[in-house]
C-alpha positions, 0 to 999 in steps of 0.5 A: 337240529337239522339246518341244512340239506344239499343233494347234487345228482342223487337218482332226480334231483340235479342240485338242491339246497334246502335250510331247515328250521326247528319244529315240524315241517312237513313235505307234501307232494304228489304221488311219484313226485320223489319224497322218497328220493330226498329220505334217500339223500338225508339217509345217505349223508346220515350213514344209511346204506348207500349204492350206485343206484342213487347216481343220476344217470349220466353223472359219476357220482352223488353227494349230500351234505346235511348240516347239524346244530347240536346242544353241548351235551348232545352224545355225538360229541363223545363218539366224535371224540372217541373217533380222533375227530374235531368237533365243535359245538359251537359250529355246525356238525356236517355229515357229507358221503359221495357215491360214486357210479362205479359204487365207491363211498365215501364219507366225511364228518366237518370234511374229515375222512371218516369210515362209512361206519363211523358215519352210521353211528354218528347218524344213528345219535341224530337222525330216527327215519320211521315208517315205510323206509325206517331201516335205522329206527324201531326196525332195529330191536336192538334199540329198543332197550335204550327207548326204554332205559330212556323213557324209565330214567334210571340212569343212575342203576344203568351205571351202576350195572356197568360199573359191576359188570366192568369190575367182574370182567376185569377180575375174572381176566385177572383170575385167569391169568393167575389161574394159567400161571398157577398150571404151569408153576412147576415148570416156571419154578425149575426155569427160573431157579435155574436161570437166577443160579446160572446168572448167580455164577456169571455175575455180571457187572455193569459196563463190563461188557465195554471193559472186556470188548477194550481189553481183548483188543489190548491182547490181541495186539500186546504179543506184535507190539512185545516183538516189537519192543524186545527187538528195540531193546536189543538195538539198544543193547542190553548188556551196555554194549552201546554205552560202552561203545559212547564211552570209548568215543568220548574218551577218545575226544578226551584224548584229542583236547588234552593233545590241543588244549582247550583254548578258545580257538576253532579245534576247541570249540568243535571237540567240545560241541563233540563231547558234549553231544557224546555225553547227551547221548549217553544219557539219552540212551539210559532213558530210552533203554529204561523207557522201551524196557517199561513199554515192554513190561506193559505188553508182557502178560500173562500165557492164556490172558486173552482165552480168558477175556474172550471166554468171559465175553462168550458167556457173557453173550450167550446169556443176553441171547438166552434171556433176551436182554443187553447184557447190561441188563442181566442184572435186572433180569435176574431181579426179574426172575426172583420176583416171577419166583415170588409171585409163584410162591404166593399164587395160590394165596393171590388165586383165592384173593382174586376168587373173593373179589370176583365173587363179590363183583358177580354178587353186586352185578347180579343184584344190581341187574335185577334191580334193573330188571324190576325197573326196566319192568315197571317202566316198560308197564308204563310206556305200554300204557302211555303208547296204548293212549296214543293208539286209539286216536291214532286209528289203532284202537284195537291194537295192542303193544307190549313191551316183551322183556325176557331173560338173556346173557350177561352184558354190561347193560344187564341180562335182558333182552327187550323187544316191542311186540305188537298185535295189529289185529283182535285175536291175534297172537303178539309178535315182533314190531319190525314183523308185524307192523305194516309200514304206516302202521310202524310209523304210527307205533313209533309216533305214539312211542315218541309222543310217550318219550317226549322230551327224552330223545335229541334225534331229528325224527323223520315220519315218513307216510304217518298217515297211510291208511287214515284220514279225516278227525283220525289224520288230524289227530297225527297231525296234533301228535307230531306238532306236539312233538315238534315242541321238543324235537325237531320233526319232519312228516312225508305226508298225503294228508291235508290235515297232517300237513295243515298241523305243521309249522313249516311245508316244502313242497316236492314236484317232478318236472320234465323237460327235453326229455329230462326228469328232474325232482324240484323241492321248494320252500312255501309261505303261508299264503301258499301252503293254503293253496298247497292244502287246498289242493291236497284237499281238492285235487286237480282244481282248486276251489274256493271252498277248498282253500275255506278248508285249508284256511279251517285246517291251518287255523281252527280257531279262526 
């Protein structure tokens, strides 16, 4: 339901804040007074399109805003979620758009910043504008095949024609790719038994890349470090000449205390801290010579070690750039190939599997679009009759409507396509609704087809100048047409016609003002007391007579 509208500087009106109730409310007014104006600024904040020629002179730009109160299971909830967008069904929905007067358009869902298209599909789930301005409604043929899959009730084949047409789809996509795979098998098979023979003769390992990267740097520098080494061995001494050098002299300070004895006295204890050092020297010495040589055996490797190291590393890299992975990965990669290899072997095998389950998804979708077709046929048999009820009340007795359902391509709403044809006129030929029809005689169309529909749409509907060309009992019968629409739906009705407007449960009534030189269009929520004053005078024009509101008292109440 519709509860709220607010327009700021859309082409008359200034500022305007309208609530709205459920039922059917009707805006009345004279001619040029602006009921169009405020369709545009409902049709704007819906998605409708939109231009800079909506923004009254001397602003920058327009806004609406309309406010929903939506059911749980209303559709636009999905496509919300669908969208990334919040919604609540407890809260309000709330459609807002800016145009700006440079042409700039913006458009907001619950002050979310949303695409304009997004905001017209949106709309397109609440809001169905019929007649002289329908743009959205049955103007578009592309809705009438869910009018009439709405009005059949055949949800259940709906959804089993799209599951059928999901399930060709994707294994036709399947068959494809298996198809293309199966092309260039030979080519495939040569490529990957080579690369799975040349990852064969690498062999590699995991981590070896880290182990190679800590070994080359070890020989890039063993052969300075082994100069080094070799010319620490050679200070030492090889052939002992430093420990025969220590030897003499601690022989020599033998010598010495044997000459002073080795009493307790200062010359004693000196030769003896001296031998002693002479002795740890010695000893010293021997584990260093032992510990350099070892050090040196460390460094000394094998001629053409590095060469191999680095050659290792070389292919190593080259094979993780030729097949796109770390080089840890290469032993997966070669998995991977085998794997590729298998499923080549088996493709023909995999391409008539593929081939039966595709066959058989085409079978069930071909029978269950032609059990659709026949449905769709024998409901649209049914609406034809139900709107041809609707017509003749509706001063269209000698029109006709005639659900046209021709064959079309494969889709996943079946292989029709329909489109509502009329003849507004004996004799003549049937055509399309959208080219046919005139305005009023559109709105009465889509009157009758949602008179018909009932209960089955969650849309507000919006009739604009319903009664165009028509007036006295056949006026009166709209208006008991969309009150009994109104019982299920939410209906607003544009109207000229006292009797359409006595019908409905609301009234606003919608004036043009001037003043110092400005233009502005005014809305305004009228009680009952004044809607017999409002019908009055839409029944007897500039002056209001009593007999006048006798009749508007007759129209609001026929039994009283």
């Amino acid at each position: 339901m519709l509860n709220g509208l607010s327009v700021r500087n859309v082409v008359l009106i200034e500022s305007l804040d309208l609530t709205f109730e459920a039922g059917l409310t009707a805006l009345t007014g004279e001619t040029g007074a602006g009921k169009s104006i405020l369709l545009d600024a409902l049709g704007m904040a819906a998605g409708a399109r939109s231009d800079r020629g909506l923004v009254r002179a001397g602003t920058d730009k327009a806004s609406t805003t309309a406010s929903f109160t939506l059911s749980a299971d209303h559709p636009v909830w999905g496509l919300l979620s669908d969208n990334d967008i919040d919604g609540d069904a407890a809260e309000d929905l709330r459609l807002k758009r800016v145009v700006s007067a440079d042409g700039r358009s913006r458009a907001y869902v619950n002050d979310q910043l949303v695409g304009v298209k997004v905001l017209s599909r949106i709309g397109l789930l609440l809001l169905e504008v019929h007649g002289q301005h329908d743009g959205r409604g049955l103007l578009d043929p592309q809705t009438h095949m869910g009018l009439l899959d709405m009005f059949g009730g055949y949800d259940d084949v709906l959804l089993t024609v799209w599951s059928a047409f999901q399930d060709r789809r994707d294994t036709q996509t399947k068959l494809d790719t298996l198809l293309a795979r199966q092309a260039k098998a030979g080519d495939d098979r040569d490529f990957l038994v080579a690369a799975m023979a040349e990852l064969d003769r690498l062999d590699p390992r995991a981590d070896e890349e880290d182990a190679l990267v800590e070994q080359r740097r070890f020989l890039q520098g063993a052969e300075g470090a082994l100069t080094e080494l070799t010319a620490a061995q050679d200070t030492l001494g090889e052939g002992g000449e430093f420990e025969q050098r220590l030897t003499r002299a601690l022989s020599g300070i033998e010598r010495v205390r044997a000459k002073f004895g080795d009493g307790e006295g200062r010359a004693a204890t000196t030769l003896q801290a001296a031998a002693d050092g002479l002795e740890r020297a010695l000893l010293e010495t021997n584990e260093a010579r032992a510990a350099v040589g070892h050090a040196a055996e460390t460094f000394d490797v094998e001629p053409g070690k590095l060469e191999q190291v680095e050659e290792r590393l070389f292919a190593l890299r080259a094979a993780s750039r030729k097949y796109g992975v770390p080089i840890g990965q290469l032993i997966g990669k070669r998995a991977a190939f085998a794997q590729e290899l298998s499923d080549i072997e088996t493709v023909d095998a995999d391409i008539q599997a593929v081939k039966a389950a595709r066959d058989a998804a085409k079978q069930r979708y071909d029978q269950a679009a032609g059990t659709l077709t026949a449905a769709r046929q024998k409901a649209a048999h049914l609406l034809d009759k139900a709107v041809a009820t609707e017509l003749p009340p509706l001063k269209m007795d000698r029109a006709r409507f005639v659900t046209d359902i021709a064959p079309a391509s494969e889709t996943a709403a079946g292989m029709d396509q329909v489109r509502f044809t009329v003849s507004t006129n004996p004799g003549t030929p049937l055509g399309p609704l959208d080219r046919i029809a005139s305005g009023g005689e559109m709105a009465r169309f889509a009157l009758a087809i949602k008179v018909a529909l009932a209960a089955r749409t969650q849309s507000v509907m919006v009739f604009d100048e319903v009664d165009q060309g028509v007036g006295g009992a056949v006026a009166a019968a709209v208006g008991r047409r969309l009150a009994k629409l109104s019982e299920t739906a939410q209906v607003f009705v544009v109207t000229h016609s006292p009797q359409v407007a006595a019908a409905a449960d609301h009234q606003f009534r919608i004036e043009k003002t001037s003043a110092d030189a400005t233009t502005t269009t005014q809305v305004h929520a009228i009680s009952e007391s004044e809607r017999e004053e409002e019908i009055a005078r839409m029944l007897a024009g500039a002056t209001i007579t009593d007999a006048a509101r006798a009749a508007a008292r007759q129209l609001m109440d026929p039994t009283a």
